[in-house]
N, C-alpha and C positions, 0 to 999 in steps of 0.2 A: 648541756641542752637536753640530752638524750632521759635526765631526770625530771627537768620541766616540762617535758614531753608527756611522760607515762605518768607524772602526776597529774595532771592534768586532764588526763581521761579516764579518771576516776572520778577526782569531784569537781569537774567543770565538763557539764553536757553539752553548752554550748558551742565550745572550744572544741568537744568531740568530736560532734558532728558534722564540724565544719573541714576538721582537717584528715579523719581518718580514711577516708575515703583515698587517700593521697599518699600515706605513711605505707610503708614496706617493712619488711621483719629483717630484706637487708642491708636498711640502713641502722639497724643495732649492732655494732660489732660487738661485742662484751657478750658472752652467751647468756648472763645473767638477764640483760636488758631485752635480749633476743627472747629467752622463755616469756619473763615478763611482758613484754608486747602480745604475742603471740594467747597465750591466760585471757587479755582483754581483747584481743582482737575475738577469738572464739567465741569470748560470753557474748558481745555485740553481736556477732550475727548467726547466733543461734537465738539471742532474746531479746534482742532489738532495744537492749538498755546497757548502761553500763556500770558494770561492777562495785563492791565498795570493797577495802581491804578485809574484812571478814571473809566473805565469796572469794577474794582471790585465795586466801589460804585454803581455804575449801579447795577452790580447784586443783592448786599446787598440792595439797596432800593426795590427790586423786592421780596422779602423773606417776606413771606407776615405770617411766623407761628413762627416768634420770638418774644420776647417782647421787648420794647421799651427800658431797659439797656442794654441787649444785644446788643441791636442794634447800642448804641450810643459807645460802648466799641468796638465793631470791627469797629466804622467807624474811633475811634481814631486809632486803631492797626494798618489800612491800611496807616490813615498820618505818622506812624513813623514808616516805610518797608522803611530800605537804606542799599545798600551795597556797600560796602568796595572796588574798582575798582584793589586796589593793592593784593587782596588776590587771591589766588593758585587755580588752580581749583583740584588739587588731592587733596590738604589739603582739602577743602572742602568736596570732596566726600569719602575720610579717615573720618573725623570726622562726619560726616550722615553718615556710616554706623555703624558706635560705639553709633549713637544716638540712631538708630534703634535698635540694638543691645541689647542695654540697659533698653530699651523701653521692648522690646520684652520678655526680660528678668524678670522685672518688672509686667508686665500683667502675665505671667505665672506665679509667686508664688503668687500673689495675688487670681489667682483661686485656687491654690494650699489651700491656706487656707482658703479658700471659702468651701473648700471641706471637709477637715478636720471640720471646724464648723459647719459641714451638711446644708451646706445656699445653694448650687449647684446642681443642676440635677444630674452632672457627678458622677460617681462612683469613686470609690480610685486606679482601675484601667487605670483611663485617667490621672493620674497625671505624670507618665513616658512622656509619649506620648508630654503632653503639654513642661513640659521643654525641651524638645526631640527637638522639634521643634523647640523652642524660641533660643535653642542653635543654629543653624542650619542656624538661619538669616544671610545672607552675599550677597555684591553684585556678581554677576556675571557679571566678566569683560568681558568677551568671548562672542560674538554677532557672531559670523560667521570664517569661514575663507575666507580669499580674497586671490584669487589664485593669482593671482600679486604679491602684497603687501607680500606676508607671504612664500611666494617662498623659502628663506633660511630655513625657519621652516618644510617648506615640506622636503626639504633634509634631513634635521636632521630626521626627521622621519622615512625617507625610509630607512638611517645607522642605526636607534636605533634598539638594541638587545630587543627583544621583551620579557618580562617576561612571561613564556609558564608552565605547570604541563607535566611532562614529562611520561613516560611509562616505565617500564622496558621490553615492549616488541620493537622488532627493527621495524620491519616492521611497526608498530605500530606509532613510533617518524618517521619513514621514510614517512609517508604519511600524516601525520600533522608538515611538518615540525619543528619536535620537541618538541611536546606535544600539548594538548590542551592550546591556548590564551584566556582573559578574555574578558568580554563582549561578550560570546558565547554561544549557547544553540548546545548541542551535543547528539546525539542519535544515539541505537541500535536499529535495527528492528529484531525480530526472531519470529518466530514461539514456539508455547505454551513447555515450559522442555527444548528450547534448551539452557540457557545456559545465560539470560539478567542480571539478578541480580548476579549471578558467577562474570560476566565479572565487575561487578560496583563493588563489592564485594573486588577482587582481585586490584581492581586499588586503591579504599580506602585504604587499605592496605598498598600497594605501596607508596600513598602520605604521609600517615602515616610516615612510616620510613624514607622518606624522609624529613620529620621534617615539614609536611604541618599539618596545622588544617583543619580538615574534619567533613564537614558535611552531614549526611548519613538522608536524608529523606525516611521513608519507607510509602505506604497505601497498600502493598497486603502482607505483613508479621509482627509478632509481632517483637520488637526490638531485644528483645530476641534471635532468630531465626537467626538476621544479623546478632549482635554478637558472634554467633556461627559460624560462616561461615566465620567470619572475625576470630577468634578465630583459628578455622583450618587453615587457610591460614599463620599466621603468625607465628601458632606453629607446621607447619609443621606434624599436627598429622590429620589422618582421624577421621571425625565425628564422628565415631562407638564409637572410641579411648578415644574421648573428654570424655565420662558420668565414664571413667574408672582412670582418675587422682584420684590424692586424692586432697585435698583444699592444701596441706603445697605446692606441686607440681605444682599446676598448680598457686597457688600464686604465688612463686620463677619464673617461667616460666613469667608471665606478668611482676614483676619485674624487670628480666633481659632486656623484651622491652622497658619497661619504661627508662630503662638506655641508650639505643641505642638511642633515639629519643627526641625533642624539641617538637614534633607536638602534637597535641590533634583531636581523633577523638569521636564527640557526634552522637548519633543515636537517631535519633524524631520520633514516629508512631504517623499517622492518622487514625481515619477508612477510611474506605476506600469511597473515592466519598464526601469529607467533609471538605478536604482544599484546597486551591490553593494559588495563590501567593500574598493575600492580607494579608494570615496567615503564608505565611512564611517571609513576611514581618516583621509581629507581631514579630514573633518566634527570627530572625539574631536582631532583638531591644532589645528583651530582653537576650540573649546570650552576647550580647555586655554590656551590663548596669549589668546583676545578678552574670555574669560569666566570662566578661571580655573575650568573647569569639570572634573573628573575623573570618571565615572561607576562607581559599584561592582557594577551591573548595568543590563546591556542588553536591550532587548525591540525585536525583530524582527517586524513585522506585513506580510507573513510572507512565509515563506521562498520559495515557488516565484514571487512578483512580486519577486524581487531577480537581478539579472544577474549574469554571471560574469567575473572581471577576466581568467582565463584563456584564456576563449573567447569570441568576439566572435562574437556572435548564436548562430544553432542552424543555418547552414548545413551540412549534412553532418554534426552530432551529432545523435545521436536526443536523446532523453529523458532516459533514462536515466543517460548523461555528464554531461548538463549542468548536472541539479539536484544530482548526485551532487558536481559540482566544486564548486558555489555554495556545499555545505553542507562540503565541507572547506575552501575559505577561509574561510568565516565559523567554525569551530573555530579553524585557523590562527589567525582575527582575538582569540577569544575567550583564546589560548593567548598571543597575545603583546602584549598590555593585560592580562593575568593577571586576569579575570572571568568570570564565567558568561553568557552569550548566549541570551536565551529566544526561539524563534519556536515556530510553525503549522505545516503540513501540510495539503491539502485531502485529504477520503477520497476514493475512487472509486466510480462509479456502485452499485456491489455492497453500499458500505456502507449506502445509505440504507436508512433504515428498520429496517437490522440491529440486533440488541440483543447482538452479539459481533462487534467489528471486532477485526480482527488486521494482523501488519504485510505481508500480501497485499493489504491494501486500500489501503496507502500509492499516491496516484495520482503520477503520471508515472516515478518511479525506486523501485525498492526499494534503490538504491543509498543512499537518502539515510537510511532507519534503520544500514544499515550504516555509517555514519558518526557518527552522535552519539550521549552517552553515555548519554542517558534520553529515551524516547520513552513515551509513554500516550494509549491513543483515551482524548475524551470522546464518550460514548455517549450518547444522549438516546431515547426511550421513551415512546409515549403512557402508560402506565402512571407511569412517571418524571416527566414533566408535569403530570401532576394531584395527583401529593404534591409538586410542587415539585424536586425531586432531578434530579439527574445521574449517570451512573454514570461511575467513570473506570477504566480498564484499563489495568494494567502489561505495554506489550510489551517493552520494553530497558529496565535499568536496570544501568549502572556504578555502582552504590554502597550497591548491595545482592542479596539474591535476589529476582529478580523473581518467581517462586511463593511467595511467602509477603504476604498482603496482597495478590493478584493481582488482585482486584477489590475497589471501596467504592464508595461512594456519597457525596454532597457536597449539601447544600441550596446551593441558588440563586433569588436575586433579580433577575428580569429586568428588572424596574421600576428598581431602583436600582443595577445592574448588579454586588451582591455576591453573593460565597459566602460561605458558613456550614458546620459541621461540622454535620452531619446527627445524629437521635437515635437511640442503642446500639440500639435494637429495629430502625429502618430496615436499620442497618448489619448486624444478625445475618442480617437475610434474604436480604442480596447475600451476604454471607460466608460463610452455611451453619457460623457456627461461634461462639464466645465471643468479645467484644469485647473490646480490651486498653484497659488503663486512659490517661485524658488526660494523660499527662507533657507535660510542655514541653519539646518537643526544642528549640527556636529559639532560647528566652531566654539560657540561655550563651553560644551563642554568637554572638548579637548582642553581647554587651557585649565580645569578645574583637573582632569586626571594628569597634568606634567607634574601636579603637588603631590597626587597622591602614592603615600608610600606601602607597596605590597608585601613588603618582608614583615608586617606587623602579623600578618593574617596566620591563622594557625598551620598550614603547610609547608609553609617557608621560616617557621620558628627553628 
């Protein structure tokens, strides 16, 4: 193979271009194959064309740090590069990526046991990683889309039912057209007790039962603490209540959950100021490989206590940069696991006690609504407090207009740490308007995301 390889990228530029991109010098074992690769690899990206066997001898005489059997060994290799005029070019590029593949495959257990015989730098920790990787090899067929050309594909896309995480709240699915989509970074802004991690709290829940696996990242509470809170929300008991079960009781009680639902929800604590998304990277690796674990939505608690993989600390970055990077890698992260990303936001001094936050209130960066696709203060209100309610306000919303439903209202249970859809009269008085009727945006398309399979998506490859 390794000969219909390098012949190949001399007189076939289309077979070039397609796979060298993808090809390594080491996946040549034979150092004849290896120089040879290496002769075309250089002329290609120094000339942006490739080679014919005249040029390579050219270059090969010019290699002035081989020794003279090498030398006479790649100059016969180059006399006998021919290819086949009647072969396929998918077959071809089918079978270079299986070499690769293979190749790839190959070099990783061979560190593998490099490591194991303590011959390696690496630790017995990089060994996930390396297969991880080797598995992962594959070409990517997808260079662009041509808006011409690919027209039928856009249509399809503009009908396709989008797999969404839905809300059991209305207003809620009503202004995310149907839950949060993938490839999304979603935020709460509020002010300090009103109410951030409740809201993430009750929604994990929520996907729970809905037979989603959940992933609940915390850095400003022990685990403990979440599952508590998740705890109350789904057993319907107040906190106080929780420390008053007995063990037979409150077992039976998860038990019966366990029955109701397919999903699995895990809970990770950080300290706090000490991961970011090159560790939760680590973390969806090993969930996937130890536990078999894939998550269809993740919850961030929260955002400005996560660091940045790009920037190492905040020396000489103000603010601004730093939360603004933190919140485009975790996008990035959310973009290439193909799911939605829920965190927080802390408001700024100006918000307290405000009963209209906007995104001037956003504390350390306003860089960081500029980055994600739905942001909404939750608002809280002595008046809002003594009916129970919370107001929430649409500052950014990709996935719909955020002037329409720009403000509602939401019951909440501080006791048992849920929300509720508040009653059409509460709701007319935030709205100033007629209240639209309870459809169920969620329910369809919950049943479209039980098909859908997330291990396809390039993160989880």
């Amino acid at each position: 193979m390794e000969h219909v390889v390098l012949s190949n990228l001399i007189d076939n530029e289309d077979y070039g271009r397609k796979v060298l991109p993808y090809l390594k010098n080491e996946y040549f074992f034979d150092p004849t194959d290896k120089l040879l690769f290496n002769l075309i690899n250089d002329y290609v990206i120094k000339y942006n064309g490739f080679p014919t066997k005249e040029t390579l001898y050219i270059e090969l005489s010019n290699k002035t740090d081989i020794n003279e059997n090498l030398f006479e060994q790649t100059k016969t290799a180059i006399q006998e590069l021919h290819v086949d005029q009647g072969t396929k070019l998918e077959w071809l590029i089918d079978k270079t990526e299986e070499f690769c593949q293979e190749k790839a495959i190959h070099n990783a257990v061979s560190q593998v046991i490099k490591i194991l015989d303590s011959k390696s730098d690496l630790g017995k920790g990089a060994m996930p990683k390396l297969l991880e990787e080797a598995l992962q090899v594959s070409f990517e067929s997808s260079i662009g889309h041509d808006f011409l050309q690919d027209a039928e594909l856009r249509w399809d896309a503009y009908h396709k039912q989008l797999d969404r995480i839905p809300f059991d709240l209305h207003y809620m699915n009503v202004i995310t057209n149907g839950g949060f989509s993938d490839k999304t970074l979603n935020c709460f802004l509020a002010p300090t007790g009103a109410g951030k991690s409740l809201f993430m709290c009750h929604m994990a829940a929520y996907n729970l039962m809905c037979n989603k696996n959940v992933l609940y990242i915390t850095m400003e509470m022990a685990e403990e603490r979440i599952a508590e809170r998740i705890d109350a929300n789904l057993l319907n008991i107040p906190l106080k209540e929780l420390m008053l079960l007995e063990k037979d009781q409150y077992t039976n009680k998860i038990n019966k959950l366990n029955n109701h639902t397919k999903g699995r929800l895990l809970i990770k604590e950080y300290p706090t100021a000490t991961a970011g998304s090159g560790h939760f990277r680590h973390l969806l690796s090993e969930l996937r490989i130890k536990k078999n674990f894939i998550p269809d939505i993740i919850y961030i608690d929260y955002l400005n206590l996560c660091t940045s993989s790009r920037i190492k600390g905040m020396n000489g970055v103000n603010s601004y940069a730093y939360i603004k990077a933190i919140a485009e890698e975790l996008r990035g992260l959310a973009v290439e696991f193909c799911l939605p990303i829920v965190t927080a936001t802390q408001a700024n001094r100006d918000a307290l006690g405000s009963s209209d936050i906007g995104l001037d209130n956003t504390s350390d960066s306003i860089g960081l609504p500029m980055t994600v696709d739905f942001m909404a203060a939750i608002i809280p209100t002595e008046e809002l407090d003594e009916q129970n309610l919370v107001m929430v306000k649409q500052l950014k919303n990709r996935y719909g207009d955020e002037s329409v439903n720009r403000r509602f209202v939401i019951g909440i249970d501080k006791t048992r740490m849920k929300l509720y859809d508040a009653k059409n009269e509460d709701q007319a008085d935030i709205m100033g308007g007629p209240v639209m009727d309870n459809t169920d945006f969620g329910q369809a398309d919950n049943e479209r995301s039980k098909k859908f399979d997330r291990s396809k998506f390039k993160g989880f490859q």
